[in-house]
C-alpha positions in Angstrom: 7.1 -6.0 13.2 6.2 -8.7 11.0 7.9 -11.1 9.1 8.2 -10.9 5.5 6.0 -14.5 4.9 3.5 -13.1 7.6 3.0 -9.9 5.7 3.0 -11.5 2.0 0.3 -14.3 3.2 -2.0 -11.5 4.6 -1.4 -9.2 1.4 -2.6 -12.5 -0.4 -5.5 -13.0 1.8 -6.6 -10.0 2.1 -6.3 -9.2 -1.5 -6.7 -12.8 -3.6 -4.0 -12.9 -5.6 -2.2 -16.4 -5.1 0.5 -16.5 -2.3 3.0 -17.6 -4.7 2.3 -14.2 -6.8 2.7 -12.1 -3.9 6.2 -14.2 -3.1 7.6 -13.1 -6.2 6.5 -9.5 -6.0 8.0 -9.3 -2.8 11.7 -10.9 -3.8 11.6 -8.9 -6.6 11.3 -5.6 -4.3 14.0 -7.5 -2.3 16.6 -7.8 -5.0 15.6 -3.7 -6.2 16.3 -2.4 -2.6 12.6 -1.4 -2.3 12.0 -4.2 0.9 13.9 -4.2 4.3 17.2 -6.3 4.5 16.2 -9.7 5.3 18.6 -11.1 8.5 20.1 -14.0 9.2 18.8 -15.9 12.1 15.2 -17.4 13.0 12.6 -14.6 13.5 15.0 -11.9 12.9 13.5 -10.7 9.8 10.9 -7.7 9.8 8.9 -5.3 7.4 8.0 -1.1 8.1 4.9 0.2 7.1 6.9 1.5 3.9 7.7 -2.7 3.3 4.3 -2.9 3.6 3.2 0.1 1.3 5.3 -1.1 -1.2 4.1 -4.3 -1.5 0.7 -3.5 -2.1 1.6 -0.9 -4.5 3.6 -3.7 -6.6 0.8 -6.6 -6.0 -2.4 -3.9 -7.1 -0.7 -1.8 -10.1 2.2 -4.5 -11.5 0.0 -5.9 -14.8 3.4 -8.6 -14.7 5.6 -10.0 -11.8 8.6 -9.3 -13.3 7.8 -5.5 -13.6 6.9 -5.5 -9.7 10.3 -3.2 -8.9 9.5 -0.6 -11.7 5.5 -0.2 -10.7 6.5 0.5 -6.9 9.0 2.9 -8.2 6.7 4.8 -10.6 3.9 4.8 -8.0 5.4 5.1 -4.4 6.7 8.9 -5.8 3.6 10.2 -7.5 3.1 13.9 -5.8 -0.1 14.9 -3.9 -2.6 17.2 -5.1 -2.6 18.0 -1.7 -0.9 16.7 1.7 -2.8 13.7 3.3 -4.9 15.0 5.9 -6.1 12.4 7.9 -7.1 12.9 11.8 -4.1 13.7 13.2 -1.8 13.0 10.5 -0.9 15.5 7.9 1.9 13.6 5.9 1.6 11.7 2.6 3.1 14.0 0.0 4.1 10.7 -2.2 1.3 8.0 -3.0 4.0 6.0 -1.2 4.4 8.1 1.8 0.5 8.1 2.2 -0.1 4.7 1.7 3.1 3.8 4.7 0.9 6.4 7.1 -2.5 5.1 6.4 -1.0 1.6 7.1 0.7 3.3 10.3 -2.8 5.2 11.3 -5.7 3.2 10.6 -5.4 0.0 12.4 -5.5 2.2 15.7 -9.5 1.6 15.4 -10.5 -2.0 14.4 -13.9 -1.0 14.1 -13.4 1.6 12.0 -11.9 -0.6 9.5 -13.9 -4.1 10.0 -16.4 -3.0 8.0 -18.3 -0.3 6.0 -20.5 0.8 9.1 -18.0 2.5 10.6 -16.8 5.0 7.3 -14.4 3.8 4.3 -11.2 4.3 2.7 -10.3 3.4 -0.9 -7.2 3.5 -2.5 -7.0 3.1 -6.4 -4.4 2.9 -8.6 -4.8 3.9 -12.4 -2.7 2.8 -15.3 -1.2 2.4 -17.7 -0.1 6.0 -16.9 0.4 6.0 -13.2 -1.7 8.0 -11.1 -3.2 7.1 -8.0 -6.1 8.3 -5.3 -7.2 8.4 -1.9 -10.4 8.9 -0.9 -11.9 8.3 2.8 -14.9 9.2 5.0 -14.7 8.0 8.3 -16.3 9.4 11.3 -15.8 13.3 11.2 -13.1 13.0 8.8 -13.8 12.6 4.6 -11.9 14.0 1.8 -10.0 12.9 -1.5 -6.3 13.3 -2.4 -5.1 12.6 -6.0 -1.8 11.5 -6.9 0.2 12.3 -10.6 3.6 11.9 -12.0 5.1 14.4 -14.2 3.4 14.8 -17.9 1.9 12.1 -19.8 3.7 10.6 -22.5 1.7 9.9 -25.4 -1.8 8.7 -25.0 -2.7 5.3 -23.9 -6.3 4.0 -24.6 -6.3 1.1 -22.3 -7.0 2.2 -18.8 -6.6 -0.9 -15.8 -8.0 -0.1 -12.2 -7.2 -1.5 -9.0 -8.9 -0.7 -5.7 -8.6 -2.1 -2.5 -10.5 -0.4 1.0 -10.1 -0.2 4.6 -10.1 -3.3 5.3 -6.8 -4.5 3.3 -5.2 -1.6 4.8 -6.3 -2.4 8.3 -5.6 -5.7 8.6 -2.3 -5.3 6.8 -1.3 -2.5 8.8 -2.6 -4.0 12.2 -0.1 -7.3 11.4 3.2 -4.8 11.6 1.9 -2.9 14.1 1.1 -5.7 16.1 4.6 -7.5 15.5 6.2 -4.0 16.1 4.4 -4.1 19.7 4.9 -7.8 21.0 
């Protein structure tokens, strides 16, 4: 698996939000509970696919740093429309739990996720009022799953999006898998 710097300079590659930005997303996750233990001792330390997932959840839908903890915790357990069905995998009945297994499945095919020849995958996150989708067509497989909380309190105007593809969650996802293998 990968270290925690090794996934928090690819999430800021991959994504372009300033390394430092993604440093204090993660130690904020850290301190909340919502990021593996770190361990004493050189190379000891290692993230999960949920590590991951979290961290991208906190870096696309946290409008502030400091409310990095809160935004993985209202978004990670928004319930499906319906269970992620993708391949092979049927799991993914949280935003959180989908976005851990698409991290998990996906980097299986680099050339599915290399580029948009090959099919796409988007994930968006909607706000102020969290809700969340998945949509993806790749190969023989295509289909949309929708993500929602419980009901809406009051009525918020403003409406932020953030959207990242296949290819964030590819080469994210191929870092901890890769680290999990060697």
């Amino acid at each position: 698996m990968a270290t925690p710097k090794e996934l928090v300079a690819m999430i800021s590659l991959q994504t372009g939000v300033p390394e430092g930005t993604v440093v204090l997303h993660d130690r904020n996750l850290m301190t909340a509970g919502l990021r593996s233990e770190g361990q004493r001792g050189r190379g000891k330390s290692r993230v999960t696919f949920t590590d991951a997932a979290n961290l991208l959840i906190a870096v696309a839908g946290s409008r502030n740093v400091k409310s990095s903890a809160k935004t993985v915790e209202e978004y990670a357990k928004l319930k499906a429309s319906d269970p992620l069905r993708f391949g092979e995998v049927e799991r993914g009945h949280t935003f959180g739990d989908a976005l851990a297994t698409l991290l998990e499945a996906v980097p299986a095919d680099r050339e599915a996720y290399a580029g948009r020849d090959h099919g796409t995958i988007e994930v968006w996150l909607f706000g102020p009022t969290p809700s969340a989708r998945i949509e993806w067509d790749v190969r023989k497989s295509s289909g949309r799953v929708d993500y929602r909380g419980g009901k809406r309190e009051g009525f918020a105007d403003l409406q932020f999006i953030a959207k990242f593809s296949q290819v964030t969650i590819g080469y994210v996802g191929e870092l901890v898998a890769e680290k999990d293998a060697g």
